[in-house]
ZAPALO-708084 format. One record per atom (N, C-alpha, C, O): residue number from 1; y, z, x. Coordinates in steps of 0.1 Angstrom, whole numbers, plus 5000, padded with zeros to 4 digits. Layout:
N
+-----+------+------+------+
: pos :    y :    z :    x :
+-----+------+------+------+
: NUM :    Y :    Z :    X :
...
+-----+------+------+------+
***
This chain:
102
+-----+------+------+------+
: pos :    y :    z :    x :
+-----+------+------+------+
:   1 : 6322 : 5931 : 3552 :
:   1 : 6323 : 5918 : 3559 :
:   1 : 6332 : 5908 : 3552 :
:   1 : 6339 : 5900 : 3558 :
:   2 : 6330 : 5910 : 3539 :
:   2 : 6339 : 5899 : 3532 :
:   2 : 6351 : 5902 : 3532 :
:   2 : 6358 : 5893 : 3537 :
:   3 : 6358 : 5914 : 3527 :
:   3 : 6371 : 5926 : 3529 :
:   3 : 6377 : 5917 : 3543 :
:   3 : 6386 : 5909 : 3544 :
:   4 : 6369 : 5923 : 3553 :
:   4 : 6375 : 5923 : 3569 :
:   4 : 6377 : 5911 : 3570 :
:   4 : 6386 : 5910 : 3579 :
:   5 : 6372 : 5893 : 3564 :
:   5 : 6372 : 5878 : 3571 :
:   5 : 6388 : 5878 : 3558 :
:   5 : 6399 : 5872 : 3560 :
:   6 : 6385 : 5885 : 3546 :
:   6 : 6401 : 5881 : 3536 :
:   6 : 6415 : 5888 : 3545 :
:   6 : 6426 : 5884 : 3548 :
:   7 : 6406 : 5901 : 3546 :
:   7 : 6421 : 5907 : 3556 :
:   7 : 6426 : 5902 : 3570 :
:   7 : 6437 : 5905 : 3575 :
:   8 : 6417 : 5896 : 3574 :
:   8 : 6425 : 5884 : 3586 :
:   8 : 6429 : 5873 : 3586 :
:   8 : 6435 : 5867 : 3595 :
:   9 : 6426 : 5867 : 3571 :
:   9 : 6432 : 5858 : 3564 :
:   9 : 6447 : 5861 : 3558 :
:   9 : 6458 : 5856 : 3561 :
:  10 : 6445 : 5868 : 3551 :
:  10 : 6458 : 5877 : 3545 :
:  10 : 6467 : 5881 : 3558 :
:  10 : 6479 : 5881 : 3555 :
:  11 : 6465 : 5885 : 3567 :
:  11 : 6476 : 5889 : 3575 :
:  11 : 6479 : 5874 : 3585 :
:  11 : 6486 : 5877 : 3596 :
:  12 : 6476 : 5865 : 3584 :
:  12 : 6485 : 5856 : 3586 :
:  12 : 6498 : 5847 : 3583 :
:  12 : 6507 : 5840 : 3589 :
:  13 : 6495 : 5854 : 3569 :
:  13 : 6510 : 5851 : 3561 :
:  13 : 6523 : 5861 : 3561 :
:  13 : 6525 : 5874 : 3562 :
:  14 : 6529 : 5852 : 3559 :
:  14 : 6544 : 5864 : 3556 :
:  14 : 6544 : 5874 : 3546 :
:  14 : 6539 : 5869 : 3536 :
:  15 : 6549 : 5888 : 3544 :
:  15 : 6545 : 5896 : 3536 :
:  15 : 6552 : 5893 : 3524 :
:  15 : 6549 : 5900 : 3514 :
:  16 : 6560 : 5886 : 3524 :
:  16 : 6565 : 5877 : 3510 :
:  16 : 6557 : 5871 : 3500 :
:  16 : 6560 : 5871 : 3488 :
:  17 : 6544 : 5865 : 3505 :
:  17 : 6536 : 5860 : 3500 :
:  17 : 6530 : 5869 : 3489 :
:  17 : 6530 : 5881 : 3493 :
:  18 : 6525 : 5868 : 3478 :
:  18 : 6522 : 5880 : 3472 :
:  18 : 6502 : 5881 : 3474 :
:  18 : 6495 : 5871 : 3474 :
:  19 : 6498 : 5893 : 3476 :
:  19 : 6481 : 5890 : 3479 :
:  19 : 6473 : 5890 : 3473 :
:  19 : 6462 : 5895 : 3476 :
:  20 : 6479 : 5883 : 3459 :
:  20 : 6468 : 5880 : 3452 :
:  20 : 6463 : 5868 : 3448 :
:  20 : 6452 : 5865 : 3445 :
:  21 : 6482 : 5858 : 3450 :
:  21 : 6479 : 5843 : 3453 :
:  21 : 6472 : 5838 : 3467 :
:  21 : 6467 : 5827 : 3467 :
:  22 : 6472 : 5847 : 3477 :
:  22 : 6468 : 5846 : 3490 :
:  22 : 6448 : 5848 : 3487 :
:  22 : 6439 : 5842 : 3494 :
:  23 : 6446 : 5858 : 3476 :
:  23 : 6433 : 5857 : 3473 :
:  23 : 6428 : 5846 : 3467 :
:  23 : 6416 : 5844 : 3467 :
:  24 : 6441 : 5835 : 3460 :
:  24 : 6432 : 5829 : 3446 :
:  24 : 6432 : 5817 : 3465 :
:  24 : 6421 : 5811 : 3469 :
:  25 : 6441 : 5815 : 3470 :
:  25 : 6440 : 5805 : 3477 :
:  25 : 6425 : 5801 : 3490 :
:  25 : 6420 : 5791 : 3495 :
:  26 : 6421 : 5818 : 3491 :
:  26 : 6413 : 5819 : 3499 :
:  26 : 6401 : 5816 : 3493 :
:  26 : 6392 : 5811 : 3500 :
:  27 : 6399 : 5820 : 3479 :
:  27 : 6390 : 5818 : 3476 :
:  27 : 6385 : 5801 : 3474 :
:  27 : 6376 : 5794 : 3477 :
:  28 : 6398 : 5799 : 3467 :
:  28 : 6395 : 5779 : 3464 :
:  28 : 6393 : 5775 : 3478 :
:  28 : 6383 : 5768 : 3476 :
:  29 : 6395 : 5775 : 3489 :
:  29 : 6395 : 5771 : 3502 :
:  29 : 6378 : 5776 : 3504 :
:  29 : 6369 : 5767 : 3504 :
:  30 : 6375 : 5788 : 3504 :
:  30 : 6359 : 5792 : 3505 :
:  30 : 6349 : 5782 : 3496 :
:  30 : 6338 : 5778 : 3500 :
:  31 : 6354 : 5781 : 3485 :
:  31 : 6345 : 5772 : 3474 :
:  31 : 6344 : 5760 : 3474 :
:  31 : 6333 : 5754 : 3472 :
:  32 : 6356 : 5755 : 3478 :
:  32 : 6354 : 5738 : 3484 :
:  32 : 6350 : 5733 : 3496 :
:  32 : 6352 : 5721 : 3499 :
:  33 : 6345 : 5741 : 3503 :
:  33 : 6341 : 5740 : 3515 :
:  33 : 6326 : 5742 : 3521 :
:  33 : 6321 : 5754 : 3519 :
:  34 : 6318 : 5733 : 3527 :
:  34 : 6305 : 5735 : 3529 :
:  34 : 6304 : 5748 : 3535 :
:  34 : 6309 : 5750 : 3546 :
:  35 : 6297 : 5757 : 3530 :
:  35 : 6291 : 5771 : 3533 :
:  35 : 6288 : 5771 : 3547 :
:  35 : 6280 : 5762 : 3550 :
:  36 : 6292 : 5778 : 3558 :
:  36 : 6286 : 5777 : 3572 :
:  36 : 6288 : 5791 : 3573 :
:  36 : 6278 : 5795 : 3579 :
:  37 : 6295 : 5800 : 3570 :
:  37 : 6290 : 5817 : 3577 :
:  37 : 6287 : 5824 : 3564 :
:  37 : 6291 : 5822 : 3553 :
:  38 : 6277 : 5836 : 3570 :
:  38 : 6275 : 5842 : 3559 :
:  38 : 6280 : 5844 : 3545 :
:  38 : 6275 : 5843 : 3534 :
:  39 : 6295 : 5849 : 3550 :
:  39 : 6303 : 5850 : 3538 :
:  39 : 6301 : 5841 : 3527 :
:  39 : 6298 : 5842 : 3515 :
:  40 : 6305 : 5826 : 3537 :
:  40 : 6309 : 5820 : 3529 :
:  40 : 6300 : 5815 : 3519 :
:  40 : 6304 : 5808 : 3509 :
:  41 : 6285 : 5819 : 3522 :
:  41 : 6272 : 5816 : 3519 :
:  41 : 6272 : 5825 : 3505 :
:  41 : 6267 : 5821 : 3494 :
:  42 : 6275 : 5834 : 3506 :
:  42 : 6279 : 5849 : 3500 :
:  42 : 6289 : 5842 : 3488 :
:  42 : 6286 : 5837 : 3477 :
:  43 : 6301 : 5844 : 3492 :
:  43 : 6311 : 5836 : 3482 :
:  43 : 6305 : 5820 : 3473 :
:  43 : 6308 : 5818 : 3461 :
:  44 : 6299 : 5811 : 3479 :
:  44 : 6293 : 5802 : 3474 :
:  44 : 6285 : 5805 : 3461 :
:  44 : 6286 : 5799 : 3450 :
:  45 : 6275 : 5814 : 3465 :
:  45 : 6261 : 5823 : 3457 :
:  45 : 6267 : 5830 : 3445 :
:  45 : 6260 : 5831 : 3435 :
:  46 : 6281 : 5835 : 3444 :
:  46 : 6282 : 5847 : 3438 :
:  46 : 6295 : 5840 : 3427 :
:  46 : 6295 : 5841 : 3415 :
:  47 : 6303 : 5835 : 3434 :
:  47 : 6318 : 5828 : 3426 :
:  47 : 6316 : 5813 : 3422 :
:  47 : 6311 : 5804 : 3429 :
:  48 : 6323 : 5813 : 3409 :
:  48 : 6325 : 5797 : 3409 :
:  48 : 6339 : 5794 : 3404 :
:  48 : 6340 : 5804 : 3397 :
:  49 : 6349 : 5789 : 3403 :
:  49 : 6359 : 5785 : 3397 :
:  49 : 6357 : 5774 : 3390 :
:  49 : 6349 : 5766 : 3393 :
:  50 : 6368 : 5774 : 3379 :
:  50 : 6366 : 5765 : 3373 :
:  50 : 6385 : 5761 : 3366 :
:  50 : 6396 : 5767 : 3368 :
:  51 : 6382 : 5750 : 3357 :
:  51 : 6396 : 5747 : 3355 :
:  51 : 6397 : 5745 : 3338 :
:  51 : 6389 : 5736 : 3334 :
:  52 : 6404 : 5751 : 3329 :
:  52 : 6407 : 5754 : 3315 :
:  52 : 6418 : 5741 : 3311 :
:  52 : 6422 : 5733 : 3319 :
:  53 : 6422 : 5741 : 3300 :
:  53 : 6428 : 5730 : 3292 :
:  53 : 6440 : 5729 : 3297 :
:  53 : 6446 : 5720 : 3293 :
:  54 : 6446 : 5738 : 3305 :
:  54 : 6458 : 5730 : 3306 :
:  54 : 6457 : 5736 : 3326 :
:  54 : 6465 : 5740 : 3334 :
:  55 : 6447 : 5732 : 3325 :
:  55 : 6446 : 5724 : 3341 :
:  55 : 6449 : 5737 : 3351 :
:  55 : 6455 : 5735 : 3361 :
:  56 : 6444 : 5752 : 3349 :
:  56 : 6445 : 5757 : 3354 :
:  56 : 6436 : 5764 : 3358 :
:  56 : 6430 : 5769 : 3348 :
:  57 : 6431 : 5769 : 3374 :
:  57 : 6419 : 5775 : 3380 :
:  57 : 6417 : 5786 : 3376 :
:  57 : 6426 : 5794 : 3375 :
:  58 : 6402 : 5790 : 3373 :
:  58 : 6400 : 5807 : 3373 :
:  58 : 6390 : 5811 : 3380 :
:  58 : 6380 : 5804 : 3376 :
:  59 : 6387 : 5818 : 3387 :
:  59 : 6374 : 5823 : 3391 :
:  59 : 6366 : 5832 : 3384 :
:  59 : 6371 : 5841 : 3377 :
:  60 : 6351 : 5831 : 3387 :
:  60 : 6342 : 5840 : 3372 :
:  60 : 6333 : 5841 : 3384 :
:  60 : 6332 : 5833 : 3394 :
:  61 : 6326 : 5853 : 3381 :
:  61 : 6313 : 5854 : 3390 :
:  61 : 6302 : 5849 : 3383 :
:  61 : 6302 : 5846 : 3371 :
:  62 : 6290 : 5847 : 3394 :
:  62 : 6279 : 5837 : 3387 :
:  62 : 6271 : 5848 : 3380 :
:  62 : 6264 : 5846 : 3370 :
:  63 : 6272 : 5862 : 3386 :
:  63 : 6264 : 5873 : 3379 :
:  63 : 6274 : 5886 : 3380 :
:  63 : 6286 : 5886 : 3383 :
:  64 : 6267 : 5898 : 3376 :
:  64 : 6271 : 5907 : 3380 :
:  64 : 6277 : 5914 : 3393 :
:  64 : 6286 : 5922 : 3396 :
:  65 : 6267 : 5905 : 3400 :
:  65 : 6277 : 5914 : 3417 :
:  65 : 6285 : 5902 : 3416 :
:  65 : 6296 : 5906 : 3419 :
:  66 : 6285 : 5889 : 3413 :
:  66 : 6300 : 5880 : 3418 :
:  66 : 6311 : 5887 : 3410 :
:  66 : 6323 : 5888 : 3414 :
:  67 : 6308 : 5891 : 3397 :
:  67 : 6322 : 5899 : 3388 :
:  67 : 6326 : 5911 : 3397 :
:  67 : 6338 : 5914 : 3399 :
:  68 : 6317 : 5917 : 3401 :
:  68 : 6317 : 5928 : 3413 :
:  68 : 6325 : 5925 : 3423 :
:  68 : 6336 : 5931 : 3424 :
:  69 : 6322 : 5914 : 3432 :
:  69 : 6331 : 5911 : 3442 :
:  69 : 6346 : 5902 : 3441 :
:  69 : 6354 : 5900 : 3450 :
:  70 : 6346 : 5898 : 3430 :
:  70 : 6360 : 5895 : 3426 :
:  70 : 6366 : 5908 : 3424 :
:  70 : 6376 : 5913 : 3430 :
:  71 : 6360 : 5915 : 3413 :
:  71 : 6371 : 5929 : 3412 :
:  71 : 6375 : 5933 : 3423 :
:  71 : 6387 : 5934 : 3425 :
:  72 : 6361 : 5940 : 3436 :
:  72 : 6366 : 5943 : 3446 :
:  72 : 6376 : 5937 : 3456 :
:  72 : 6385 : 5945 : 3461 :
:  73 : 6375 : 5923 : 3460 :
:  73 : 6392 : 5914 : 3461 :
:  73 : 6405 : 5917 : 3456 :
:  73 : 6416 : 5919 : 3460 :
:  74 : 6398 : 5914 : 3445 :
:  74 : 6413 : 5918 : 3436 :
:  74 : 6418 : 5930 : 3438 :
:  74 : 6430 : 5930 : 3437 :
:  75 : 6411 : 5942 : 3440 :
:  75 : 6420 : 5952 : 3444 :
:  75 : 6421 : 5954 : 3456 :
:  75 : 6430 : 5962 : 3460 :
:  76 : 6415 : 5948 : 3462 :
:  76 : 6416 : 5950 : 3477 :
:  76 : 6434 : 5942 : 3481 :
:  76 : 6443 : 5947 : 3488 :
:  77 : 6433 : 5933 : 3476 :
:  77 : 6445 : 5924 : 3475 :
:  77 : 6457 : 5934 : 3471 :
:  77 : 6465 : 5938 : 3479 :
:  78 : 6455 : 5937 : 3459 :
:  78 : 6466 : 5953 : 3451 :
:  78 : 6470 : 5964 : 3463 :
:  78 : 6481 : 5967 : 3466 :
:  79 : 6455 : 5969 : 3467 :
:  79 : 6459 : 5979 : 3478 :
:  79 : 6471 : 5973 : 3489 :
:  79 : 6479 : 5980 : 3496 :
:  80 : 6470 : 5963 : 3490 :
:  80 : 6475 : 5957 : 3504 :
:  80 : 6490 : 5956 : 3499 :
:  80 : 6499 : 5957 : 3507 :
:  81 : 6493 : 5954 : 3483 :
:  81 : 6504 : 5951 : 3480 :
:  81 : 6509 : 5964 : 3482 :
:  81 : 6516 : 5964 : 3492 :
:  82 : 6507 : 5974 : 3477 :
:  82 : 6509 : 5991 : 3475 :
:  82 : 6512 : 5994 : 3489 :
:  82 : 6524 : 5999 : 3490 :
:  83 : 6505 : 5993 : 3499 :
:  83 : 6509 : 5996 : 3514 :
:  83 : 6524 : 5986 : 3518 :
:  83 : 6530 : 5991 : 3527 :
:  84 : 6527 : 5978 : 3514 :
:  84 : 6534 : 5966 : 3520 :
:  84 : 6544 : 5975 : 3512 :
:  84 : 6548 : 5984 : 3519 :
:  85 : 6549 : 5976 : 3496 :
:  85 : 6558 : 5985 : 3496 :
:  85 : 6557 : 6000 : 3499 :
:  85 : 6568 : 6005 : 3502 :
:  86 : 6547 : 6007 : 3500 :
:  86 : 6547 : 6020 : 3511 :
:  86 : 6554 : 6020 : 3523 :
:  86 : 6560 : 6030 : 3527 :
:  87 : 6553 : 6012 : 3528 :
:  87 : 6562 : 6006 : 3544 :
:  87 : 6578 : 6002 : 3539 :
:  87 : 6587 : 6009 : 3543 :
:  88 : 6580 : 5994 : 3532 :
:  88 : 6595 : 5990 : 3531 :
:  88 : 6601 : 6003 : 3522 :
:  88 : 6613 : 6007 : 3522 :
:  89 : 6590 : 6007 : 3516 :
:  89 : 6601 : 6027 : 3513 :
:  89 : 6600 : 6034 : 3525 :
:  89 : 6610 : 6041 : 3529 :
:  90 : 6591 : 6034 : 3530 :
:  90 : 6591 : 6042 : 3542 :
:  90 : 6606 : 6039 : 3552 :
:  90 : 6614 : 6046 : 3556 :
:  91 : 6605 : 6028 : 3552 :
:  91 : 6616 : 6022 : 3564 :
:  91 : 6629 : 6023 : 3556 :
:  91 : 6639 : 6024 : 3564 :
:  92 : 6634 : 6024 : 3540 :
:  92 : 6646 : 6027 : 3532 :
:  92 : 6653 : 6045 : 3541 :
:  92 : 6648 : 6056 : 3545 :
:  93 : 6666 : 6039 : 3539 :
:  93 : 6673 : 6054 : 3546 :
:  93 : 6682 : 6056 : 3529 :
:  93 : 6685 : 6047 : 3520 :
:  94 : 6685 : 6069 : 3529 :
:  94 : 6697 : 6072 : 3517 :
:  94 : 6707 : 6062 : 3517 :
:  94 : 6711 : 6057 : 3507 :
:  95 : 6713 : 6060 : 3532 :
:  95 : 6726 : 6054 : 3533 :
:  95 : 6724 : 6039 : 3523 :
:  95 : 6733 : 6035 : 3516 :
:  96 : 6712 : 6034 : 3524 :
:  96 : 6708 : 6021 : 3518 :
:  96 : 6709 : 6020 : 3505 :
:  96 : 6707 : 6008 : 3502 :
:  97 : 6713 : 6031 : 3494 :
:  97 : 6714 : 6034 : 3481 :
:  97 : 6729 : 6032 : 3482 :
:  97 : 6735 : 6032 : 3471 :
:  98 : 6735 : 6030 : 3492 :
:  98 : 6750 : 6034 : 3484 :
:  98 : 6757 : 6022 : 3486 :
:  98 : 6769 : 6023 : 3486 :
:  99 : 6748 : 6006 : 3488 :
:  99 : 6756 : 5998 : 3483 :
:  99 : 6749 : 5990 : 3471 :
:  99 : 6747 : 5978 : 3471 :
: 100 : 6747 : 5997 : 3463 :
: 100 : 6744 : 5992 : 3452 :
: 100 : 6751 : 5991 : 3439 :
: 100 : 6752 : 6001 : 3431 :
: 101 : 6757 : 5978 : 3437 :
: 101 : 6763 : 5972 : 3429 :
: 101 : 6761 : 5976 : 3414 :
: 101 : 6752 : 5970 : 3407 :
: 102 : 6769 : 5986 : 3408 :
: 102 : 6769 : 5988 : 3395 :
: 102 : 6774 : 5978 : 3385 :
: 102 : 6774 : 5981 : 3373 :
+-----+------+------+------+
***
C-alpha cells in the first residue's frame, strides 16, 4: 500500500529526477502534513525526520518496522533507478557507440 501511493508519486516526475530525492521529498511532504489516509497514518507512526548541524534532513524510524520501511523505500526507489537504466540500454542501438568522442 505504501510501495503503490510512492510509485504514483514517483511517476509523475521526469525520469531525470533521481528516486531517491523524489523519496526524501515524498517523505518530508508525508511528515509535515496532518495524517488523513492510512498511509500517511502509517508514515506518521513509524518515520520522523529530523535536521543535524549544518541544517540538513534525515529520516530515522521511530522503531524497528519504521527502520524497516525506510529501507524498503529506499530500495524500492534503487529498483526504479535500475529499471529506468534497463530501458535507456534497452532502447541504445551499436550504431550509438560510434559517435563517441575519444
Amino acid at each position: 500500500m505504501i510501495l503503490k501511493e510512492f510509485s504514483k508519486f514517483i511517476k509523475r516526475f521526469d525520469d531525470k529526477i533521481p528516486a531517491d530525492l523524489l523519496l526524501s521529498k515524498w517523505l518530508k511532504i508525508k511528515l509535515l502534513k496532518k495524517p488523513e489516509t492510512l498511509t500517511d497514518k502509517v508514515i506518521n507512526k513509524e518515520i520522523c525526520f529530523f535536521f543535524n548541524t549544518e541544517s540538513n534532513f534525515h529520516f530515522k524510524g521511530k522503531s524497528k518496522t519504521g527502520n524497516n520501511l525506510i529501507e524498503s523505500l529506499y530500495n524500492f526507489a534503487q529498483s526504479y533507478e535500475q529499471q529506468k537504466f534497463n530501458r535507456w540500454i534497452h532502447n541504445l542501438k551499436a550504431s550509438d557507440f560510434n559517435n563517441i568522442k575519444r
